[in-house]
KEZAGU-191642 format. One record per residue (C-alpha): residue number from 1; residue in one letter; x, y, z. Coordinates in Angstrom, 1 decimal. Layout:
<nodes>
+--------+-------+--------+--------+--------+
! drense ! kekol !   east !  north !     up !
+--------+-------+--------+--------+--------+
!    NUM !     a !      X !      Y !      Z !
...
+--------+-------+--------+--------+--------+
</nodes>
This chain:
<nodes>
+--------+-------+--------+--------+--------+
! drense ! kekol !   east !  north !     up !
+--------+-------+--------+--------+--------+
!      1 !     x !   -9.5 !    2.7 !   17.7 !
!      2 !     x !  -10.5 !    0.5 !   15.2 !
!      3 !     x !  -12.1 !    1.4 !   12.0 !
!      4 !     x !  -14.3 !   -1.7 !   10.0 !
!      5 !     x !  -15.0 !   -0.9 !    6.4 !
!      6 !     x !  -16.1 !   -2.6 !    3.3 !
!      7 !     x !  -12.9 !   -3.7 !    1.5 !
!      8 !     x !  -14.3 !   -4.1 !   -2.3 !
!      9 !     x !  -16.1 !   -0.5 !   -2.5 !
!     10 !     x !  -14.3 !    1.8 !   -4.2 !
!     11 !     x !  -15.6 !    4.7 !   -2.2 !
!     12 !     x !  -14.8 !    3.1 !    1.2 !
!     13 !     x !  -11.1 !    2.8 !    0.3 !
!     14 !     x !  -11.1 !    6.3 !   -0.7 !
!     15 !     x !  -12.6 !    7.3 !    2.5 !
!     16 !     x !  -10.0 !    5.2 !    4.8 !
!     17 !     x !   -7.0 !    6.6 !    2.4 !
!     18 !     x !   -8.6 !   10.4 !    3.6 !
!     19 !     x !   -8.1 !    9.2 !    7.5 !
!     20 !     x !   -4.9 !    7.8 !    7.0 !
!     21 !     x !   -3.8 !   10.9 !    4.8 !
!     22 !     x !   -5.0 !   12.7 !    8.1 !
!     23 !     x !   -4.3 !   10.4 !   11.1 !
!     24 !     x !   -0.2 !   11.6 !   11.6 !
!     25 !     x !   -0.4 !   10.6 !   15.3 !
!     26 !     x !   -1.5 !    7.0 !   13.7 !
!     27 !     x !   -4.5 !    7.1 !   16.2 !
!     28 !     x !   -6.6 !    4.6 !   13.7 !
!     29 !     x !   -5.9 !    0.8 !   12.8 !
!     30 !     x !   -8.0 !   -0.1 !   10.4 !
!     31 !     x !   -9.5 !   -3.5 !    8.8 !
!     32 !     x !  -11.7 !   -4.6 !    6.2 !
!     33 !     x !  -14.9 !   -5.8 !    7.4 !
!     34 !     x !  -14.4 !   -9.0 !    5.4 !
!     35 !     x !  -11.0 !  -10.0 !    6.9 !
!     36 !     x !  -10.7 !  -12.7 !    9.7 !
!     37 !     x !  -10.0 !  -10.1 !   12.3 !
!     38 !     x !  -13.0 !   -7.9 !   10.9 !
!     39 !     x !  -15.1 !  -10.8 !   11.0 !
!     40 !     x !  -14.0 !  -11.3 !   14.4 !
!     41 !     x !  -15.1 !   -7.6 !   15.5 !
!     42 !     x !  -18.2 !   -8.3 !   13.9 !
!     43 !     x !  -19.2 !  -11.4 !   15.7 !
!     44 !     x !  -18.1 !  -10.1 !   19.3 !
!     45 !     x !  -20.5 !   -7.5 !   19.0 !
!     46 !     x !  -23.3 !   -9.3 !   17.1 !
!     47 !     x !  -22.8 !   -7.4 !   14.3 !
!     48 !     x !  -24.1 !   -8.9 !   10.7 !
!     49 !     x !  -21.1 !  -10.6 !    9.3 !
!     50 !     x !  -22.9 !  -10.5 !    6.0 !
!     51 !     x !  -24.0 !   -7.3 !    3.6 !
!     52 !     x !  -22.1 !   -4.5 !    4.5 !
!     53 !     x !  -23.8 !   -1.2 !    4.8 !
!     54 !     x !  -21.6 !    0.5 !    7.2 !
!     55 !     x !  -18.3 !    2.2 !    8.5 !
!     56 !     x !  -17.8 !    0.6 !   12.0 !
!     57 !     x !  -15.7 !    2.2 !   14.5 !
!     58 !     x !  -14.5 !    0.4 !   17.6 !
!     59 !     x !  -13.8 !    2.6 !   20.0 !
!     60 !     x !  -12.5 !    1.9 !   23.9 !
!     61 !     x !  -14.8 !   -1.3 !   24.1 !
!     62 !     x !  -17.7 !    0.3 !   22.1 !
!     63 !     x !  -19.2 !    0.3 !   18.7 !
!     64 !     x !  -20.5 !    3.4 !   16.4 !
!     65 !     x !  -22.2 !    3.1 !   13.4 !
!     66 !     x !  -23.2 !    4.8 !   10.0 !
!     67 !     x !  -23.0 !    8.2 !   10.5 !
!     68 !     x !  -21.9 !    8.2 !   14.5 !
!     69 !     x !  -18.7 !    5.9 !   13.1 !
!     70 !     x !  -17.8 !    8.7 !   10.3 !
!     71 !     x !  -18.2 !   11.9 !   13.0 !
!     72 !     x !  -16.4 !    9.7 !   15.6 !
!     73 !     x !  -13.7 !    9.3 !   12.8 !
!     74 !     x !  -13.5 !   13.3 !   12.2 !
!     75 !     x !  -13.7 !   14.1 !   15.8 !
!     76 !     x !  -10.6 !   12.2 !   16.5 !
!     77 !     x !   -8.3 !   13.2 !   13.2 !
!     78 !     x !   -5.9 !   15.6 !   13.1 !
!     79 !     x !   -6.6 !   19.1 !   12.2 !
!     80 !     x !   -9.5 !   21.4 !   11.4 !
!     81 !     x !  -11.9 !   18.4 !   10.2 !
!     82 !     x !  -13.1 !   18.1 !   13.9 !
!     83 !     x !  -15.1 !   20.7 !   13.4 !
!     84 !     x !  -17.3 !   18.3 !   11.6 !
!     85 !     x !  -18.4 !   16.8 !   14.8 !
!     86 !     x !  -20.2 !   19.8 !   14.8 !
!     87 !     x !  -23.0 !   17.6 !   13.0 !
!     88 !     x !  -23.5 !   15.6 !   16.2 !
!     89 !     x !  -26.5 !   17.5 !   17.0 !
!     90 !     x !  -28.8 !   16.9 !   14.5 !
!     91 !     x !  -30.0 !   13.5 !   15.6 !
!     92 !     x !  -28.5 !   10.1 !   13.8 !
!     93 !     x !  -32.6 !    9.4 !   12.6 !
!     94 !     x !  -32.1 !   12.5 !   10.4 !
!     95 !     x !  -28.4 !   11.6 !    9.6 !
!     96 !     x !  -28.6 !    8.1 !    8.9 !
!     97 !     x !  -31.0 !    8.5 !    6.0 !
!     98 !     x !  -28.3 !   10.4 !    4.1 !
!     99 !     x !  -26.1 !    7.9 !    4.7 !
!    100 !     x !  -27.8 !    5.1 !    3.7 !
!    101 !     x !  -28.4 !    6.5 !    0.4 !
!    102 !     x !  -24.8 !    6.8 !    0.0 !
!    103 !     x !  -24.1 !    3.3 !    1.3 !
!    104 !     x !  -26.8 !    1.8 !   -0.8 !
!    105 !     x !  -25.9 !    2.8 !   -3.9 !
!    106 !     x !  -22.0 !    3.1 !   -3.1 !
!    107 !     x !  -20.9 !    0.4 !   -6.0 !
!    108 !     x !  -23.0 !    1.7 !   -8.1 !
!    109 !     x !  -21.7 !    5.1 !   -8.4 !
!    110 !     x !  -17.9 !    4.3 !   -6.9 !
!    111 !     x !  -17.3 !    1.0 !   -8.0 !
!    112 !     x !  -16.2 !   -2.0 !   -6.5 !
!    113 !     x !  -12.9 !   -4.2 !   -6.4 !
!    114 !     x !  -12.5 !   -7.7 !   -6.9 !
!    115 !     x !   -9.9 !   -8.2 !   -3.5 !
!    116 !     x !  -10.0 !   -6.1 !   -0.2 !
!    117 !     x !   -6.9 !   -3.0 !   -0.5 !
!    118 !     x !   -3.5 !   -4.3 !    0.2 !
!    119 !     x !   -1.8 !   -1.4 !    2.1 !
!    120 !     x !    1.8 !   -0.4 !    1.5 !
!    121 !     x !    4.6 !   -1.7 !    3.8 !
!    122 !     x !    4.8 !    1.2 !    5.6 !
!    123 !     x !    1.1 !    1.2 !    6.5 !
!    124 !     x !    0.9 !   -2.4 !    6.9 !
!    125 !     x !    1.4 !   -2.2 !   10.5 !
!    126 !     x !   -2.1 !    0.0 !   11.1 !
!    127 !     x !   -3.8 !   -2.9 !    8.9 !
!    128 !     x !   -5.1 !   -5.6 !   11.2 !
+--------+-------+--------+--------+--------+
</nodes>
């Protein structure tokens, strides 16, 4: 499983650091959505390669999005934070709103960084 996300915003580094922190059977690779192999991703499934509003996840040939991507994500880490999946049944038109008020305003209330995150050495092999 692959997880896409926007390497300059502050709160989308914090969210990937949370998987990793939670990912011990090192289930997730991950890449920013503005690297070569992101862009790559992107452009195979005819994603925008431009203006980044959202977590991808590609999983077993397939692509989730927003708010499917991030309970995807927590159904697949380790420990109780499956239980978030839970959320799978209110339907994405009434999830995604919530998350696109979060990803809208994300730099403006998280930040952003000049470069995409430059993982450690020992993570470096679950960057792509």
């Amino acid at each position: 499983m692959t997880v896409l996300f926007d390497g300059v915003c502050n709160f989308c580094n914090a969210s990937i650091n949370f998987v990793i922190d939670r990912d011990k059977k090192g289930v997730f690779k991950f890449a920013a959505l503005q690297s070569d192999i992101g862009q790559e991703i992107l452009k195979k499934y005819g994603l925008k390669q431009t203006n980044f509003d959202s977590i991808i996840l590609e999983k077993e040939g397939k692509i989730y999005q927003k708010s499917d991507a991030a309970l995807e994500i927590v159904r697949n880490m380790d420990g109780l934070w499956k239980v978030f999946y839970i959320f799978k049944i209110i339907p994405s038109f009434l999830r995604n709103p919530v998350y696109n008020l979060i990803a809208k305003n994300r730099y403006r209330i998280f930040g952003r960084t000049d470069a995409c995150r430059i993982p450690t050495p020992k993570l470096k092999a679950r960057f792509l």
